[in-house]
Every structure is written in C-alpha cells, then in structure tokens.
C-alpha positions in Angstrom: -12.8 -11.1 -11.2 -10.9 -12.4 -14.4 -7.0 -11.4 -14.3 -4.7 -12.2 -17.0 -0.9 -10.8 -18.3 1.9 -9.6 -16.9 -0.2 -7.1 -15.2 -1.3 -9.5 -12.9 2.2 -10.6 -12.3 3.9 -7.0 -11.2 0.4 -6.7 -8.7 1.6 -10.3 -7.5 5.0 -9.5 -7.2 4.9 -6.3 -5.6 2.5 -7.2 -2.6 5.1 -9.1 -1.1 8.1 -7.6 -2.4 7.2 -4.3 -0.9 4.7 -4.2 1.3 4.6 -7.3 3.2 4.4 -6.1 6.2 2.1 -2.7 6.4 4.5 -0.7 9.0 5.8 1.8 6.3 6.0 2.4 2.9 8.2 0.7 0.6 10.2 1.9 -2.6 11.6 -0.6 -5.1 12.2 -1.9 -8.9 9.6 -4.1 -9.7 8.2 -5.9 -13.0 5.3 -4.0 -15.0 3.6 -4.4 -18.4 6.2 -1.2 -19.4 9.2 -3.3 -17.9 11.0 -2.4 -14.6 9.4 0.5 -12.4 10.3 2.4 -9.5 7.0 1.5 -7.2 6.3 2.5 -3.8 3.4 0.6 -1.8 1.9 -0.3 1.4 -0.6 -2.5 2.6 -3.9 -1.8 4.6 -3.4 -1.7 8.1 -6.8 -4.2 9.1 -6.6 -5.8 5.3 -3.5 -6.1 4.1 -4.5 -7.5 0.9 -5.9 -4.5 0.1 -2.7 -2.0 -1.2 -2.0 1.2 -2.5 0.7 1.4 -5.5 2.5 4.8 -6.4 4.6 4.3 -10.4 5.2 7.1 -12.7 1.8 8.1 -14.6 2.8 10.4 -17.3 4.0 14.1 -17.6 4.1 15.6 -14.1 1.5 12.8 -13.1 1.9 9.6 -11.1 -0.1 6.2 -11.3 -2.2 5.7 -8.5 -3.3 2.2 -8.4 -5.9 0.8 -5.1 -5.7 -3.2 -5.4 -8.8 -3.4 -3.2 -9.7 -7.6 -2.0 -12.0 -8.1 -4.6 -14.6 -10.9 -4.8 -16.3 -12.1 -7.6 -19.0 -9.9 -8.7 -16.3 -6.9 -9.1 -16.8 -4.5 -10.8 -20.7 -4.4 -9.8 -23.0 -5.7 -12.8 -19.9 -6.4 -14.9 -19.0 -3.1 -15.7 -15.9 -3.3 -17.5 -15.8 0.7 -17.5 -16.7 1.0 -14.1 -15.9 4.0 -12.2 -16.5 5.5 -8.8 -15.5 8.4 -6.3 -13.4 7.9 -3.3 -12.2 9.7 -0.6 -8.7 9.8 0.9 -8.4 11.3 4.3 -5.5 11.7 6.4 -6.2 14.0 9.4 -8.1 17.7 8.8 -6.7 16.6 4.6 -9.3 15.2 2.5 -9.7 14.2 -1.5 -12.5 12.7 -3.6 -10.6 10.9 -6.3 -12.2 9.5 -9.3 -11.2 5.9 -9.9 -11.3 3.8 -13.0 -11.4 0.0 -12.4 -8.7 -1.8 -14.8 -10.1 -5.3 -15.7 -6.5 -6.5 -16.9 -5.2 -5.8 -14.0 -8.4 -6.0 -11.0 -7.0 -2.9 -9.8 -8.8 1.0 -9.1 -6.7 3.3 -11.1 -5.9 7.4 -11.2 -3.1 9.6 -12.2 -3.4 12.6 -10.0 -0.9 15.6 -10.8 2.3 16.0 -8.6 1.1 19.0 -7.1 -2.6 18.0 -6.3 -4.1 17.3 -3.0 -4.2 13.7 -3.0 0.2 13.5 -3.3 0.0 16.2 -0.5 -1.7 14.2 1.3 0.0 10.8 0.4 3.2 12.3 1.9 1.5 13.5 5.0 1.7 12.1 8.4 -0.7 10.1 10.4 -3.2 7.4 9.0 -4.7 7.3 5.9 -8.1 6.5 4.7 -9.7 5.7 1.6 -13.8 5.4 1.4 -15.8 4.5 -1.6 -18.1 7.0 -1.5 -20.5 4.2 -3.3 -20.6 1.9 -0.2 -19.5 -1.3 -2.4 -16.0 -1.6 -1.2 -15.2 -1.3 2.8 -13.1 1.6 4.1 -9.4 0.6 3.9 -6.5 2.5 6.6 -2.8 2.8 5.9 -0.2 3.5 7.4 1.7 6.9 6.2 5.3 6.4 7.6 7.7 6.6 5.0 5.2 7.6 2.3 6.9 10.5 1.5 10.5 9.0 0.9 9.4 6.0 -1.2 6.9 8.2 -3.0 9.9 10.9 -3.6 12.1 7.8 -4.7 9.4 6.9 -7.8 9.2 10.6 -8.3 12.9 10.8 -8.7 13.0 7.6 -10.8 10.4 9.1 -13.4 11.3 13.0 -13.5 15.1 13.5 -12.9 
C-alpha cells in the first residue's frame, strides 16, 4: 500500500487524536488535504487500527471514510479504481454501501446523503458492523455510543 501527502497525515493524526481509545465516538478539528475539518471517528472494537471517519462530503452529503488495516497487496491485483460492497449492520438496521478505495489516502471512501440509511444507522444505538461483502477484508465492530453527538457536531460544522 503506497501512501503519500497530507492525506496521509490527517488519517495519522486523527487515529490518535480522536479515537484512541474505541469506547465512544469522538468529534474534533483535525488537519485535511482541504485544511481544518470537523471529524468524528472511532476505532474497531477487536482492531482498533481499523476506523471509521465521518467529515463534511458535499451538499447534504457527508464523507464516509473506512481506514481498514491494510497489508500489502491492497487493493487486490493493484486496482487503483477498486471498488466493492459493504454492509453496515447495527441491530434489525442494515446497509450495503458502495466503497471506493482512495490510493492517496489507503482509505474505503462514500458520501452517503444526510437522510440515508447508513447516517440512520451511524447514530443508532448498539454495535456496529461492517462486512465486505467480497470476503477480502475481515468483519470490523464498533462501538456506537456517542455516534450521534459527534456525528451531529460535523453536521453542524458543515451545514449551519
């Protein structure tokens, strides 16, 4: 996996910054290609390398970004363009999300709508999983306490 910018560095700065210690989401300012963001994140529960990262992603969107543990020989065969469907599931609420890997960064990317499932479910309570519905990556849980304050925080920060 070949990383390189200042990309890399707001990934780098944010896993301990914010979520450090996987109990509950985190909101705060942290450095970004665009400059200082409002991110919230939280690390896996059983790997916290892996992490999820919630920014502003456009009008009425927000930038979902999965920073799986990635080895090597990610994406598979090189694919720069790779992409592949996930599934988030927090209780009896389920979403396949598309993701898009971002080789500047190393990280699985989306920018789901405000209103869609997978933010309804991002601010739900109980564990959440994701599954790559490919097999390639392992199943990741987090933990949803204080998802839906931080998230509301980056949510405020981009659309108030």
């Amino acid at each position: 996996m070949k990383m390189s910018g200042m990309a890399v560095v707001g990934v780098v700065w944010a896993a301990p910054a914010l979520a450090g210690d996987c109990d509950s989401w985190k909101a705060g300012l942290e450095q970004e290609e665009e400059g200082m963001m409002m991110t919230a994140s939280i690390c896996a529960i059983e790997r916290p390398d892996d992490m999820l990262l919630i920014t502003c992603g456009g009008e009425g969107k927000l930038g979902l970004r999965f920073v799986p543990a990635l080895n090597d020989d990610f994406p598979p065969g090189g694919d720069m363009n790779y992409r592949s469907a996930f599934v988030f599931t927090s209780g009896s609420l389920s979403a396949e999300v598309a993701l898009r890997y971002e080789a500047m960064d190393g990280v699985l990317a989306a920018t789901p709508r405000r209103d869609s499932d997978l933010v309804r479910i991002l601010k739900s309570a109980g564990p959440l999983s994701v599954t790559d519905k490919a097999g390639i990556l392992p199943k990741a849980t987090f933990t949803l306490k204080g998802s839906s304050n931080a998230i509301g925080k980056v949510e405020r920060a981009c659309y108030s």
